[in-house]
C-alpha positions as CSV (number, residue, x, y, z in Angstrom):
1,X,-76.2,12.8,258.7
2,X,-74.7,12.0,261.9
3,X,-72.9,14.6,263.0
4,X,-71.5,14.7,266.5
5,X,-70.6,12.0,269.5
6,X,-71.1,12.7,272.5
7,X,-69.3,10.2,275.0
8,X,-70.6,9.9,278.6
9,X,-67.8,8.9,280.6
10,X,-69.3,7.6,283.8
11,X,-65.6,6.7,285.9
12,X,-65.7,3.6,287.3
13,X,-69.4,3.0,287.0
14,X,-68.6,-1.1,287.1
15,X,-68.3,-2.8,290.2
16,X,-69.3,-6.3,291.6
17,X,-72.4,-8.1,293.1
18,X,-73.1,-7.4,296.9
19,X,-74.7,-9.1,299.7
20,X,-76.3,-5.5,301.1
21,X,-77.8,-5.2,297.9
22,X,-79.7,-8.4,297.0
23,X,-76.5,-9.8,295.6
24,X,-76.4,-6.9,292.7
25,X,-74.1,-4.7,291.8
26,X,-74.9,-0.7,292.3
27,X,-75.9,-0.2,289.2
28,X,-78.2,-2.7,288.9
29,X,-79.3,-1.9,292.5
30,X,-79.7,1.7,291.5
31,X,-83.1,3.3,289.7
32,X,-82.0,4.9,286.6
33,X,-84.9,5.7,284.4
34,X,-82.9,7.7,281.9
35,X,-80.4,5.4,281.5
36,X,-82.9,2.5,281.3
37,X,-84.7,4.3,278.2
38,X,-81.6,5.1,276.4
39,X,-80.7,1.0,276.7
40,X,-83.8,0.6,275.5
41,X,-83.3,3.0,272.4
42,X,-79.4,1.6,271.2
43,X,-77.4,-0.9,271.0
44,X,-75.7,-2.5,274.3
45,X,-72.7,-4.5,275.4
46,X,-70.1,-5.0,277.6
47,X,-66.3,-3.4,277.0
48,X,-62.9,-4.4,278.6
49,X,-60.9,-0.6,278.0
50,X,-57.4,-3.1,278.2
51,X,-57.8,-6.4,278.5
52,X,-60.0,-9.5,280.8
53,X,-58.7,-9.1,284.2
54,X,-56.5,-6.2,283.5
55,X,-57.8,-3.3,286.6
56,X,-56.6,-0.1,284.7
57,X,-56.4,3.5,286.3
58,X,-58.2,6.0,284.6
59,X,-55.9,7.2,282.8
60,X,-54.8,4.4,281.0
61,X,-58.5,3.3,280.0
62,X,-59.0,6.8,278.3
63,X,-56.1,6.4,276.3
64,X,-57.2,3.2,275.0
65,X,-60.8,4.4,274.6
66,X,-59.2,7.1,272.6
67,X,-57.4,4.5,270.3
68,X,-53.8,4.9,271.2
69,X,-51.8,2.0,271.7
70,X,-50.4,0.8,275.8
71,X,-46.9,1.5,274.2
72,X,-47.1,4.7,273.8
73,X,-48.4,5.9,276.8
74,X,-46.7,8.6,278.4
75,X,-47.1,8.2,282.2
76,X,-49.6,9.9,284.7
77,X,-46.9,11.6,286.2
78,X,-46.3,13.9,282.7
79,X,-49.6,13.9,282.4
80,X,-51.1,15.6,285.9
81,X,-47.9,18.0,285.0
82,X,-49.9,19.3,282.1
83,X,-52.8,19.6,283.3
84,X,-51.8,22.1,286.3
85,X,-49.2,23.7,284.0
86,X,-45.8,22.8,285.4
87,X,-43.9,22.9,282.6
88,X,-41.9,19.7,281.5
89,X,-39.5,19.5,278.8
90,X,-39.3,16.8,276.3
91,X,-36.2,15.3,277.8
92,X,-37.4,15.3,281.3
93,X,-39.4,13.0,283.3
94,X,-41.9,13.9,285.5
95,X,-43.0,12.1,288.6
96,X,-46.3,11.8,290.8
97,X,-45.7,12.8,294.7
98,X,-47.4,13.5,297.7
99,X,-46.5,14.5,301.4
100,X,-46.6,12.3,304.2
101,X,-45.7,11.5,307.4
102,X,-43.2,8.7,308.0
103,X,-41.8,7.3,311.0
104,X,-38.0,5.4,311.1
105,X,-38.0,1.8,312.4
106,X,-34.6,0.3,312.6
107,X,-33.2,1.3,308.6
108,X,-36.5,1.7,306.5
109,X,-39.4,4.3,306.5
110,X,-42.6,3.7,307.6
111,X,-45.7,5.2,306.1
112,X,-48.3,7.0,308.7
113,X,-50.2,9.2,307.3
114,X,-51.1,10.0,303.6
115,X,-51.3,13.8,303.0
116,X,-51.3,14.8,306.6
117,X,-53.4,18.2,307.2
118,X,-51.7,21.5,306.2
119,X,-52.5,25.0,306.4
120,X,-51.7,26.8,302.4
121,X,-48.5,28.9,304.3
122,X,-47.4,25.7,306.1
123,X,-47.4,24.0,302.6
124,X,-45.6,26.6,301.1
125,X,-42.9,26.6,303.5
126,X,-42.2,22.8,303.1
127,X,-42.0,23.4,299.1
128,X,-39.6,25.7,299.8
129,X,-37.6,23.8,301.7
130,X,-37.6,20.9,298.8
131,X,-37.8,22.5,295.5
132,X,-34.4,21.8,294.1
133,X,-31.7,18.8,294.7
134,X,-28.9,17.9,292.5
135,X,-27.2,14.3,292.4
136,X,-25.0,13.2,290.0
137,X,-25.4,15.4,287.4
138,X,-29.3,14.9,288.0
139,X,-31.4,17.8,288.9
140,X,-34.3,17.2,291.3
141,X,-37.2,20.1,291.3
142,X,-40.3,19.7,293.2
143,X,-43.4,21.5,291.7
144,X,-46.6,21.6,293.6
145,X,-49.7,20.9,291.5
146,X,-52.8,20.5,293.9
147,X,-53.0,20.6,297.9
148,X,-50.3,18.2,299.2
149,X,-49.7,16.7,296.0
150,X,-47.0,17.7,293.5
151,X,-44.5,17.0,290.7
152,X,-41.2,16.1,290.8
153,X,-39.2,17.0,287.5
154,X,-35.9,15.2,286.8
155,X,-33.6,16.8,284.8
156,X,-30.6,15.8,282.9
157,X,-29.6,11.9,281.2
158,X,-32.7,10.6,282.9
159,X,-35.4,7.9,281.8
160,X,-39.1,7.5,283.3
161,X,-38.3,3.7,283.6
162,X,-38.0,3.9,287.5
163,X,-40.4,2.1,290.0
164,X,-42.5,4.3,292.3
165,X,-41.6,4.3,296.1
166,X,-45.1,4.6,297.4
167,X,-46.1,1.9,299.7
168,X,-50.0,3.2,299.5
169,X,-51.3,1.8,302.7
170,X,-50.5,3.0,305.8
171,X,-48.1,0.6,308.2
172,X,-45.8,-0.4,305.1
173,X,-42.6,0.7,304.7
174,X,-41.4,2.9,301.5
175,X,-40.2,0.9,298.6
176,X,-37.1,1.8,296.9
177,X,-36.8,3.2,293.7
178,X,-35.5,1.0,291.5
179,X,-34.6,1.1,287.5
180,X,-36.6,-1.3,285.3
181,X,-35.0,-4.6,284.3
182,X,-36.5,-4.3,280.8
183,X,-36.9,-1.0,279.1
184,X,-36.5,0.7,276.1
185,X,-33.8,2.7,276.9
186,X,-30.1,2.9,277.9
187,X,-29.5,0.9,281.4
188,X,-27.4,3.7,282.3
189,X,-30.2,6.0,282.4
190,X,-32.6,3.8,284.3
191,X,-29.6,3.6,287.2
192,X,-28.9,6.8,287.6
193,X,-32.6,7.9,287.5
194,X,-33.3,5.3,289.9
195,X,-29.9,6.4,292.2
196,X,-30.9,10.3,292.4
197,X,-34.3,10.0,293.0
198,X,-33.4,7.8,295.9
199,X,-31.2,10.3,297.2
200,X,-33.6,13.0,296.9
201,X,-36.1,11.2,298.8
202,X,-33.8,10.5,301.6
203,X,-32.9,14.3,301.8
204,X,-36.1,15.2,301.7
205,X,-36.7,13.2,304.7
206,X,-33.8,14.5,306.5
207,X,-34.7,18.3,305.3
208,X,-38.3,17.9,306.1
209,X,-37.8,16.0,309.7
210,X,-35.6,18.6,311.0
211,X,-37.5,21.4,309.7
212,X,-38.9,24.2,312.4
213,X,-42.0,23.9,311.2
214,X,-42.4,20.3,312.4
215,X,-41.5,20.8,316.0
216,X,-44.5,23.4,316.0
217,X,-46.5,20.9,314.5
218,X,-45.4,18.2,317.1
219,X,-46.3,20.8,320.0
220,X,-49.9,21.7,318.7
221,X,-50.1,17.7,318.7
222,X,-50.1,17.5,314.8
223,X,-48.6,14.5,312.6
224,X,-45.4,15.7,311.1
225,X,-44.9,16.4,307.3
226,X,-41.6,14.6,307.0
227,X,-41.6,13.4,303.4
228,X,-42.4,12.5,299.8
229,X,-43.5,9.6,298.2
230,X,-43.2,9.1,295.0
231,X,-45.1,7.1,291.5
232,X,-45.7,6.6,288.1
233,X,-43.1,8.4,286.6
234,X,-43.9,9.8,283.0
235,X,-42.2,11.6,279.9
236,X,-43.1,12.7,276.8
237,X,-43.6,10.6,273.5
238,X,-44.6,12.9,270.9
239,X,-47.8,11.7,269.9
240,X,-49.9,12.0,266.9
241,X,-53.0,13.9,267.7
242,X,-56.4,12.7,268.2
243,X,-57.9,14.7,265.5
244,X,-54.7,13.4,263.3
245,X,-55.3,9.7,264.3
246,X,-59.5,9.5,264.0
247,X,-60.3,12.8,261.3
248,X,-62.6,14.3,264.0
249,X,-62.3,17.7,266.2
250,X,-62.5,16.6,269.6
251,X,-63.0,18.5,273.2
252,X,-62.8,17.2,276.4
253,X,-65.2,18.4,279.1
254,X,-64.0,17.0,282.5
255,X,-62.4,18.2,286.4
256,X,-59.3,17.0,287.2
257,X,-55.9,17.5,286.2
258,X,-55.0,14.2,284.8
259,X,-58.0,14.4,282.2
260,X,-57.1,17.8,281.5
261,X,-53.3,16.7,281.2
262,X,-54.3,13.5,278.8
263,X,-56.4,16.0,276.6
264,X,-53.7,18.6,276.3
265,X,-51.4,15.8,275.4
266,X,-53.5,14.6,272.2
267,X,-54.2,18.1,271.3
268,X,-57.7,17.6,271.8
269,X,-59.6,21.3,273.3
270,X,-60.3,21.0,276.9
271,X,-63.2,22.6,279.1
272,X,-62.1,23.0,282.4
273,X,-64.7,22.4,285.1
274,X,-64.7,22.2,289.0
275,X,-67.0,19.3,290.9
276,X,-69.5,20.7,293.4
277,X,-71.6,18.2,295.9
278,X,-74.1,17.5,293.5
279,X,-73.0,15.4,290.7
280,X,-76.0,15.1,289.0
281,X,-76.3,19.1,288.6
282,X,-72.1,18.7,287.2
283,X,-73.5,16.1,285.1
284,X,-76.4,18.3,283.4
285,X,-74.5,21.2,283.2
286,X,-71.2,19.4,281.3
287,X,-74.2,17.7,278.9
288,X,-75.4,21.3,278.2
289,X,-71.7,22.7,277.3
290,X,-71.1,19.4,275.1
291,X,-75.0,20.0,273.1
292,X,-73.6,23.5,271.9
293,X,-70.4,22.5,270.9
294,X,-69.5,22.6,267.9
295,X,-67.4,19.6,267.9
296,X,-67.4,16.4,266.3
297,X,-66.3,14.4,269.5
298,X,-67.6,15.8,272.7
299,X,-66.2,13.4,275.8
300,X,-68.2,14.4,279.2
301,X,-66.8,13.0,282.4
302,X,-68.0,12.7,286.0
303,X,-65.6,11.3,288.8
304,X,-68.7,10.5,290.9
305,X,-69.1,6.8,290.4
306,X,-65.6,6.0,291.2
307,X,-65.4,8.6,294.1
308,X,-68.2,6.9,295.6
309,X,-66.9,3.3,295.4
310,X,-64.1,4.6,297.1
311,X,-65.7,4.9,300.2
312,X,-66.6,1.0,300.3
313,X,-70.1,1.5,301.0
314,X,-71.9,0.6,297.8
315,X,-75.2,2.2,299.4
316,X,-73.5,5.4,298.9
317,X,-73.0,4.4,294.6
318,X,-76.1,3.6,294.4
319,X,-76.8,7.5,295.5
320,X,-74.0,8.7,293.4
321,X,-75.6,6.5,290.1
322,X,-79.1,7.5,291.1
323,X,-77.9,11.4,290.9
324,X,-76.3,11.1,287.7
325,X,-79.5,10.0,286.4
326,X,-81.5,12.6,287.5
327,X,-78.6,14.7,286.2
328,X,-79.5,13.3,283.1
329,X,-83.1,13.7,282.9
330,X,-82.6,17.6,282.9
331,X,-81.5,17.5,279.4
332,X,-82.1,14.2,278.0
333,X,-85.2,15.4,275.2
334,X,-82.4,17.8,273.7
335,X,-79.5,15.6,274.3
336,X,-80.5,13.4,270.4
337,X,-81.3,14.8,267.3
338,X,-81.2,13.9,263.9
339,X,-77.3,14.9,263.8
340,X,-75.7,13.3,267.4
341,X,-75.6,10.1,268.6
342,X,-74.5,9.6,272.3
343,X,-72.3,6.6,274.2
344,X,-72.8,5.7,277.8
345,X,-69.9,4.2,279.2
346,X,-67.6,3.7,281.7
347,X,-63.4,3.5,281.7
348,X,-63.0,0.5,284.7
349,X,-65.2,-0.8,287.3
350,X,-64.9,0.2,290.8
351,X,-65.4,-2.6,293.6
352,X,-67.3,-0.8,296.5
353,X,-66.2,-3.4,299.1
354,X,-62.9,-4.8,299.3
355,X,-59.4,-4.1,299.5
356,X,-58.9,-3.0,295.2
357,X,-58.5,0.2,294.2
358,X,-60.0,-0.9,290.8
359,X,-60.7,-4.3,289.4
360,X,-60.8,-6.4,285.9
361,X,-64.6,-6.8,285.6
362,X,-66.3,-5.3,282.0
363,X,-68.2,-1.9,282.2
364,X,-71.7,-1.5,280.5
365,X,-71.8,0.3,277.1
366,X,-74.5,1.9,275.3
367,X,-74.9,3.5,271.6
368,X,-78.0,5.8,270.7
369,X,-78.6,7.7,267.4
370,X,-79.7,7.3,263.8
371,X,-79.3,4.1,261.9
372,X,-77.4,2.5,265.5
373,X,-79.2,-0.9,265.7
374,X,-81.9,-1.3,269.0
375,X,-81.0,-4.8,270.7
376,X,-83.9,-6.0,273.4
377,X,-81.6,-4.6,276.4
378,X,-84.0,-2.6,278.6
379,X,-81.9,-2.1,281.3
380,X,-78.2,-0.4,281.9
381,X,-76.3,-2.4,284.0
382,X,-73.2,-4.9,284.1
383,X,-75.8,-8.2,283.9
384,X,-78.7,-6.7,281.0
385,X,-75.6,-4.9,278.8
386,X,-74.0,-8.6,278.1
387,X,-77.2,-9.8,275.9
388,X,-76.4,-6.8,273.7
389,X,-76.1,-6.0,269.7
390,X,-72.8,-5.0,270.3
391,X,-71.1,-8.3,272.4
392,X,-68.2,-7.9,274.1
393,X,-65.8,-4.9,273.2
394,X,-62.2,-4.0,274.1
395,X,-61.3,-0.3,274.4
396,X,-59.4,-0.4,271.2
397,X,-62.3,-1.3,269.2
398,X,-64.4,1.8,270.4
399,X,-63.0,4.6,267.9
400,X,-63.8,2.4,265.1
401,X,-67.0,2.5,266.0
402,X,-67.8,6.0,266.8
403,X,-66.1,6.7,263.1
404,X,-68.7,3.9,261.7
405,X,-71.6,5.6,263.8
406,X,-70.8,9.2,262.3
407,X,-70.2,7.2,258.5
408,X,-66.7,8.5,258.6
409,X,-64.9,4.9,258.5
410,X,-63.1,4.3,255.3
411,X,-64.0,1.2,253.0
412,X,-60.7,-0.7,253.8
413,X,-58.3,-0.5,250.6
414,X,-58.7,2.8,249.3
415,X,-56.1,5.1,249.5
416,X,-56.9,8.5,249.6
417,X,-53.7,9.9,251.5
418,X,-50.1,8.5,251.9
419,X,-51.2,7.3,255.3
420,X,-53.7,5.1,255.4
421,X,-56.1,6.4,257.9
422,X,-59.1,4.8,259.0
423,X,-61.5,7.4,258.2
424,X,-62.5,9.9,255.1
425,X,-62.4,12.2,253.5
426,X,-58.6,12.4,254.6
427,X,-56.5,15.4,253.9
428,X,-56.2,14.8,249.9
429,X,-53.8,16.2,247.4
430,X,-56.0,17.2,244.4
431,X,-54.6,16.0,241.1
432,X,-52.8,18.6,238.9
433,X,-52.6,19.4,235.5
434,X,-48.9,20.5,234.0
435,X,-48.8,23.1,231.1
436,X,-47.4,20.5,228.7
437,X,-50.9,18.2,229.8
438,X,-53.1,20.6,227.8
């Protein structure tokens, strides 16, 4: 019996065709032996984690991929706040921000620099100087999470339903926060939100700009560090857990704060791991932690593929795909057994030219294990995948599957609990006899 599933979670392993490489995209471009034979060994198919078009961060796709609903998603912001620790209460809203440096043209802010270079005392200083702003009965606290990026934490009658205020691109000037004109909760809310985290922008501006530590910077010929901007504001839901939702006991074996965040957040166990320059060694060594766990759902992750097509050279994915590979090959003989199955897949493409961050192309997928049909695919890529057993897939249909692969889906109409859950055995209450019975 089928045991385990191990999911390898290739980020934005998708992408598009390219003249420099013959008109393909990387991965077809790139020579993957390993992932080749497992192609050859499953069942293939393309996947669409949201839906055709739709270019979803990462975060987003895994929640999908791990069967939860685009309603009730919390927000990255709540979610990088739990996976560095900063603790966030369930009324609060936590919010994504950076440093930068800004320059004043006429009445608006212009972005210059994104996460200007800062020594760890400079940094601390500048925290200092920011960590806590009140306005109208709203309380402001910046919490630093990673280099020049941090949290802010809003405090108070306050709603996540605010629009972000970074521009992104250098040259553009900083957007106002604004409440949402449709929302779930009390307009109220979204306004005053909306009115204090404008105001604590602005200070921090003012605060930062006039700040000593600035004019030293300015005299060693430095940018200055003369703001925050802020995005994707987020606040707790209460979710059900992934182990209540799908029946299996999950860990998450990944680097970054926002995967560790999203695992925390579904109560699924989380192995915390550190990239080095050699993504195919991560790769191996994540596959060798997910083999001896003893976990029904293993999810392995490598930023490499996306972090690569971020550098818009798709020569240098290729390299990245081609090392993930040969990552692979160092454990691939005791990767399937008679008791795991293993999914190749990706969360969104990544174009590797051009001015998206991510894009609404399908990512390949790949089943391997006992009883999962073989297809005639050979090859894993974005092209070979779409002649697949399994067709075209959205990210919602992907626990349903892993359940059916490990023969835990339930035959539909039985009830076994007084939630009807998709897989069994559920948690069952056995039948009782009363005294007056015998």
């Amino acid at each position: 019996m089928v045991r385990k599933c191990i999911v390898i979670l290739l980020d934005g392993l998708g992408d598009r065709s390219h003249p420099c490489l013959d008109h393909q995209t990387p991965l077809q471009a790139a020579h993957t032996p390993c992932l080749d034979r497992l192609a050859t060994m499953g069942a293939n198919g393309l996947m669409q984690t949201m839906a055709p078009g739709l270019a979803p961060p990462s975060e987003n796709a895994h929640f999908a991929l791990f069967g939860y609903p685009a309603h009730e998603f919390p927000g990255r912001g709540l979610l990088e706040a739990l996976g560095a620790d900063i603790p966030v209460q369930e009324n609060e809203v936590a919010i994504l921000a950076h440093f930068v440096s800004l320059r004043r043209q006429h009445d608006q802010l212009i972005l210059t620099t994104n996460r200007p270079a800062a020594s760890a005392r400079e940094m601390a200083e500048l925290v200092a100087a920011i960590d806590h702003f009140e306005h109208e009965g709203i309380c402001c606290r910046f919490q630093p999470s990673h280099g020049r990026d941090g949290i802010v934490v809003l405090s108070g009658a306050v709603s996540p339903f605010v629009t972000d205020s970074d521009p992104l691109h250098a040259g553009e000037a900083l957007m106002a926060p604004l409440p949402w004109q449709q929302a779930p909760d009390a307009p109220e809310r979204r306004q005053k939100s909306a009115r204090a985290l404008h105001a604590y922008l602005a200070w921090c501006h003012h605060t930062l700009h006039t700040h000593p530590l600035n004019s030293t910077r300015q005299v060693a010929g430095q940018p200055a560090i003369n703001g925050l901007v802020s995005q994707r504001p987020g606040q707790s839901r209460r979710p059900e857990s992934f182990k209540g939702r799908w029946g299996l006991r999950s860990l998450s074996i990944a680097s970054g704060l926002v995967y560790w965040g999203l695992a925390r957040y579904l109560d699924m166990a989380v192995e915390k791991v550190r990239d080095s320059t050699d993504p195919g060694l991560d790769l191996a060594q994540r596959l060798r932690v997910a083999i001896r766990a003893d976990y029904d759902f293993v999810h392995v992750h490598s930023k490499a593929p996306d972090a690569a097509a971020h550098t818009k050279d798709p020569r240098t994915k290729v390299t990245a795909i081609e090392a993930l590979d040969q990552g692979l090959a160092h454990v691939f003989d005791s990767l399937l057994d008679e008791q795991t199955m293993v999914v190749v897949t990706a969360d969104h493409s990544t174009p590797s030219s051009g001015p998206q961050v991510h894009s609404g192309e399908p990512v390949p997928i790949c089943a391997v294990g006992p009883g999962i049909r073989r297809d005639l695919v050979h090859h894993f890529d974005e092209i070979h995948c779409a002649g697949g057993a399994l067709g075209h897939l959205r990210g919602r249909d992907f626990m349903p599957l892993v359940l059916n692969w490990l023969d835990r889906a339930k035959l539909q109409g039985l009830m076994d609990n007084d939630i009807d859950r998709p897989y069994w055995p559920a948690a069952r209450q056995p039948f009782m006899l009363d005294k007056e019975d015998e």
